[in-house]
C-alpha positions in Angstrom: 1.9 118.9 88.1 5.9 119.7 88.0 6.6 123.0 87.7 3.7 123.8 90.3 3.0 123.3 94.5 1.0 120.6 94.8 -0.3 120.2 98.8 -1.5 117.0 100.5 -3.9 117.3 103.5 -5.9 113.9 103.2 -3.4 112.3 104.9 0.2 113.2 106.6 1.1 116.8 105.3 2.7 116.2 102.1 4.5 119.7 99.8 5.5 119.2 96.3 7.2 122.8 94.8 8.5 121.5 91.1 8.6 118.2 91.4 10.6 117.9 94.7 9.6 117.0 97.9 9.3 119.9 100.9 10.3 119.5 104.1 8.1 121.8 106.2 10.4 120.5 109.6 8.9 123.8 111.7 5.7 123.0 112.9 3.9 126.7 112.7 5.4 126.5 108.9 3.5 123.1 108.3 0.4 125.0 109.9 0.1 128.0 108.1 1.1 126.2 104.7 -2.1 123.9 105.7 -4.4 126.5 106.4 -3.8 128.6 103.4 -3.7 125.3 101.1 -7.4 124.8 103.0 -8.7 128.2 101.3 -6.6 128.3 97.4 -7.1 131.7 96.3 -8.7 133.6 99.4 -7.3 135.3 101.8 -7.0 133.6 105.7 -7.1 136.6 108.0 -4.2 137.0 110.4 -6.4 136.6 113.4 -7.4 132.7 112.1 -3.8 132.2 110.7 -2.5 133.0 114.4 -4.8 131.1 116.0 -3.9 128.3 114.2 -0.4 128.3 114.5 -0.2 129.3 118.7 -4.0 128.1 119.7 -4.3 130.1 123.1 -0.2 131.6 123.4 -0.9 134.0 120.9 2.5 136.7 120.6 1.8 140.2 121.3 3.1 140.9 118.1 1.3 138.9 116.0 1.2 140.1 112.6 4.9 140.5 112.9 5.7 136.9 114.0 3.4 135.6 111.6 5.6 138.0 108.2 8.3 135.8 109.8 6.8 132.1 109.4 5.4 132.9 106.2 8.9 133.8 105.0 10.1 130.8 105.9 7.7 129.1 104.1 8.1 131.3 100.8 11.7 129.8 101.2 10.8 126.4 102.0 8.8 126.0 98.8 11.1 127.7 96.8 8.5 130.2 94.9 6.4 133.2 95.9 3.2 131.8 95.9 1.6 133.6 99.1 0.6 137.2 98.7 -0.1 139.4 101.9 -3.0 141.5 102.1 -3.5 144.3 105.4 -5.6 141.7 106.6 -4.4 138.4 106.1 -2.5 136.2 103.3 -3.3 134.1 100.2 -1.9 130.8 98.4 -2.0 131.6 95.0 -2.4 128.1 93.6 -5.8 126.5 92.0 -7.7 124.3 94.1 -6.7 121.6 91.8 -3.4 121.8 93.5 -4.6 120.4 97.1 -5.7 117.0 97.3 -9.0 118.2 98.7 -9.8 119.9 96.0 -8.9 116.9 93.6 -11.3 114.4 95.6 -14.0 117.0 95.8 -13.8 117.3 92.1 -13.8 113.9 91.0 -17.0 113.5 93.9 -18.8 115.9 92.2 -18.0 114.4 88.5 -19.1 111.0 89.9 -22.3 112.4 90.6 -23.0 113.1 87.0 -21.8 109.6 86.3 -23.7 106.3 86.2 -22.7 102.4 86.5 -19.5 101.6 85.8 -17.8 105.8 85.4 -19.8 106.7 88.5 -17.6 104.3 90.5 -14.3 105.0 88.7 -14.8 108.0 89.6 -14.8 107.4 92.8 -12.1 104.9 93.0 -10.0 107.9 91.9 -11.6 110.1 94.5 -10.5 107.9 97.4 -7.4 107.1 96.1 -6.4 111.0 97.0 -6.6 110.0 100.7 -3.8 108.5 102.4 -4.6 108.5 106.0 -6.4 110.8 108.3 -6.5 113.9 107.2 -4.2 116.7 108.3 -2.9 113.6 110.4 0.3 115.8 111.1 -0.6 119.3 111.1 0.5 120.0 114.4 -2.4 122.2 114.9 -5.5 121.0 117.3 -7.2 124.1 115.8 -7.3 123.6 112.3 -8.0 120.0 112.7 -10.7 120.3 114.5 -12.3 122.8 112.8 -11.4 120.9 109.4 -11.1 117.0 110.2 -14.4 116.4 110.9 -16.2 117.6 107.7 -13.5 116.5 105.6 -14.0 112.3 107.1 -18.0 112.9 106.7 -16.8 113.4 102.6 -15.3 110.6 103.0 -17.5 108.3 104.1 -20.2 109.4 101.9 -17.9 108.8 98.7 -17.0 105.6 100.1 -20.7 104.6 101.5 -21.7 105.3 97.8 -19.4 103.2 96.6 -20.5 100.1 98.6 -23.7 101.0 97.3 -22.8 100.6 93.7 -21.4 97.9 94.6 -23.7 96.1 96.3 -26.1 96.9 93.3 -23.7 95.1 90.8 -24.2 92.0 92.8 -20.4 92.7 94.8 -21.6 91.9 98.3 -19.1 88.5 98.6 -16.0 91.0 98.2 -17.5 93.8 100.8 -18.5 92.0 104.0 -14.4 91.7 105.2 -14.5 96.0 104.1 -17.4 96.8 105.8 -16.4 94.4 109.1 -13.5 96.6 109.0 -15.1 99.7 108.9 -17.7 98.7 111.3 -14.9 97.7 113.8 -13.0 101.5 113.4 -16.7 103.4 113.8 -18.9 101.2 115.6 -21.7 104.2 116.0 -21.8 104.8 112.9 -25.3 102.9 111.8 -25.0 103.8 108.0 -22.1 101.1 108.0 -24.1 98.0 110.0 -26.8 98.7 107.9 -24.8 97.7 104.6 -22.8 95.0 106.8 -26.0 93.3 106.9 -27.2 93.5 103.4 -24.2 92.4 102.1 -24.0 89.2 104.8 -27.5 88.6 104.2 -26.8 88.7 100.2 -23.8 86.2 100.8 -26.2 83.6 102.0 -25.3 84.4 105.9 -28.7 85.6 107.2 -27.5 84.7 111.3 -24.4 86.7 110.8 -26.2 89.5 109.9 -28.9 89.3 112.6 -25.8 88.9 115.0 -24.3 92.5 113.4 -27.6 93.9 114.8 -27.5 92.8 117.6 -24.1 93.8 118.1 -24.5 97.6 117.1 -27.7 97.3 119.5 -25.2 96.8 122.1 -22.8 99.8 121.0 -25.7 101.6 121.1 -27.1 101.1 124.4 -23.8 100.8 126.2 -22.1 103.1 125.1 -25.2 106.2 124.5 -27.8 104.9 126.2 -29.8 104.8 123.0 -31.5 101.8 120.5 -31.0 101.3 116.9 -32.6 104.2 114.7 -35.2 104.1 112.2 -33.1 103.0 109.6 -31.3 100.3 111.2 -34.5 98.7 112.9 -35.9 99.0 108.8 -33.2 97.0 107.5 -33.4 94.2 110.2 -36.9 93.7 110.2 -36.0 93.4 106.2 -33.2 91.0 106.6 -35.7 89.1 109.5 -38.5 88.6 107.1 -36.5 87.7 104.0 -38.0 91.1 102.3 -37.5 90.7 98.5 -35.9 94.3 98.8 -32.9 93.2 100.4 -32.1 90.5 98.1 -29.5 90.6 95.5 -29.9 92.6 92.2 -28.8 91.8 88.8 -25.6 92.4 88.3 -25.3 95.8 86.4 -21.7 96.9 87.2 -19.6 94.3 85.8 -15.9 95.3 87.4 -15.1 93.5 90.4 -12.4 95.5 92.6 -10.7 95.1 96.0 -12.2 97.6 98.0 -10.2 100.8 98.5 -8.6 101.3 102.4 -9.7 103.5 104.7 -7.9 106.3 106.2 -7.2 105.0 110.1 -8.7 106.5 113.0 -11.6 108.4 111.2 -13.7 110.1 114.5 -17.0 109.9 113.6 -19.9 108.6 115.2 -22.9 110.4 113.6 -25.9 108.6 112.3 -25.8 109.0 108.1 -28.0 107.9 105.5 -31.4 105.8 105.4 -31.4 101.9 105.7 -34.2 101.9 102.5 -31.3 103.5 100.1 -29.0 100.8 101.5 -31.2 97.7 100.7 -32.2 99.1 97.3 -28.6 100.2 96.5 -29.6 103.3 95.3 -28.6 106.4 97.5 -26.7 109.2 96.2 -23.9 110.7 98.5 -25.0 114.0 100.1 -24.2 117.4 98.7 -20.7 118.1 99.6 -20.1 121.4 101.8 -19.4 124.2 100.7 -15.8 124.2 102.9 -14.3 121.4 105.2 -16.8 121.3 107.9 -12.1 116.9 105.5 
C-alpha cells in the first residue's frame, strides 16, 4: 500500500507513511498514533486520547498538550492524515490500513468459506499478527482496554483452524502446536480439549488421558475449580473410545506447518464446547464489534 500509512498493532507498533518505515521514538506519539489507528475514521475524544497517553498525570492543559503530540505525529508520518474536531481527532485512513482491520477482514471472509479457502483464509488472517498485540504501546490504558479482546480473535481464528484441521485428518502435525499453546495458556480448556483429540487420533490414547489430568490439576491448583462440561465430555469420549472422536476422512487435502502464536497471550477464559472439538465442526464466534485485539 505505498503511497498510504499503513499501521501495525498485532504485534510491536509498526508505521509505514509511503513506503518508509516511521520511527514513532516519543512514547505519547506511539500512543495516540495507536489509539486513533484503533478507531480509522472516527473521532477519539480528547478525554480518552489523554488518558491514554498520561493514564492518571493528566496536564491541566490538556487539549493543548495533546495539539502538540499530534503535531509531532503529523510530522513524523510525513502527511496530514489526522483531522481535529472541538471534541477530539480522527485518522483519516481505511480500516484496511491497520493490521486489525486486515485480519478482521479476512476472519470474516473465511467465514463464508469452506474446506480448503476457509483455511487459507485464515492462514492469511494470522499471518497479520506478529507478536502480542500493542506489545509496545507504552500505554497500560489502551492495552488493557484493547489487548484482551483483540487475543480472544485470535484464538478463535486459530482454534478454528485446528478444527479444520483436525477434520482433514491433520492431527499428527498439531499435537507439538497445541502442546505449545497449552504450555503458554494452561486455563484455557478450549486448547486441552483439542490436545486430546488430536493425541488420541495419533494413536496416543494415555497421552491424552495424562493432558486431562494435567489441566485437572491447573484447574484445581490454581482456581480451586474441576474440568468444565466440555472438557469432562471429551474425556469421557477419549476414555470410552467414542466413535466421535475418531479420525474423519480426510477432506482438506493441504498439509501446513501450523502458524506461530503471538507470545505471552493473557487469557485464561473457558471458550468453546468439547462436542464442536471432537466433531471438528465449530465455527469461530462472531467477532466484536471493537477490540474488546
Amino acid at each position: 500500500m505505498n503511497g498510504a500509512l499503513e499501521v501495525g498493532l498485532l504485534g510491536p507498533v509498526r508505521v509505514v507513511a509511503d513506503g518508509r518505515t516511521v520511527a514513532l521514538a516519543a512514547p505519547r506519539r506511539r500512543v495516540i498514533l495507536a489509539a486513533l489507528a484503533l478507531a480509522p475514521g472516527r473521532v477519539v475524544s480528547i478525554d480518552a486520547l489523554a488518558r491514554y497517553a498520561w493514564a492518571e498525570d493528566i496536564p491541566a492543559l490538556a487539549r493543548r498538550a495533546l495539539s502538540t503530540v499530534v503535531t509531532r505525529v503529523r510530522q513524523d508520518v510525513g502527511m496530514d492524515v489526522i483531522t481535529g474536531t472541538r471534541g477530539g481527532y480522527t485518522l483519516a485512513v481505511p480500516a484496511q490500513a491497520v493490521d486489525v482491520f486486515q485480519f478482521r477482514a479476512l476472519v470474516s471472509s473465511a467465514r463464508s468459506a469452506a474446506g480448503a479457502a476457509e483455511l487459507a483464509l485464515l492462514d492469511r488472517a494470522l499471518a497479520c499478527w506478529r507478536g502480542e498485540p500493542l506489545q509496545d504501546v507504552g500505554s497500560e490504558a489502551l492495552a488493557g482496554e484493547y489487548g484482551p479482546g483483540l487475543t480472544e480473535e485470535w484464538f478463535a481464528a486459530a482454534e478454528r483452524r485446528v478444527d479444520l484441521l483436525l477434520a482433514a485428518g491433520g492431527h499428527a502435525d498439531l499435537v507439538a502446536h497445541l502442546r505449545g499453546l497449552t504450555a503458554q495458556q494452561p486455563l484455557r480448556e478450549s486448547l486441552w480439549c483439542r490436545l486430546m483429540v488430536a493425541l488420541y487420533r495419533s494413536g496416543r490414547q494415555a497421552e491424552a488421558l495424562e493432558a486431562y489430568q494435567a489441566v485437572r490439576e491447573v484447574l484445581v491448583d490454581r482456581l480451586g475449580v474441576g474440568p468444565g462440561r466440555e472438557l469432562v465430555a471429551a474425556h469421557r469420549a477419549v476414555l470410552t473410545d467414542d466413535p466421535a472422536v475418531a479420525a474423519p476422512a480426510a477432506v482438506i487435502r493441504r498439509p501446513r506447518p501450523a502458524r506461530r502464536h503471538p507470545r505471552r497471550l493473557r487469557l485464561t477464559r473457558r471458550r468453546l464446547s468439547a462436542a464442536r472439538v471432537v466433531s471438528g465442526a465449530g465455527r469461530p464466534p462472531t467477532d466484536r464489534g471493537s477490540p474488546t485485539g
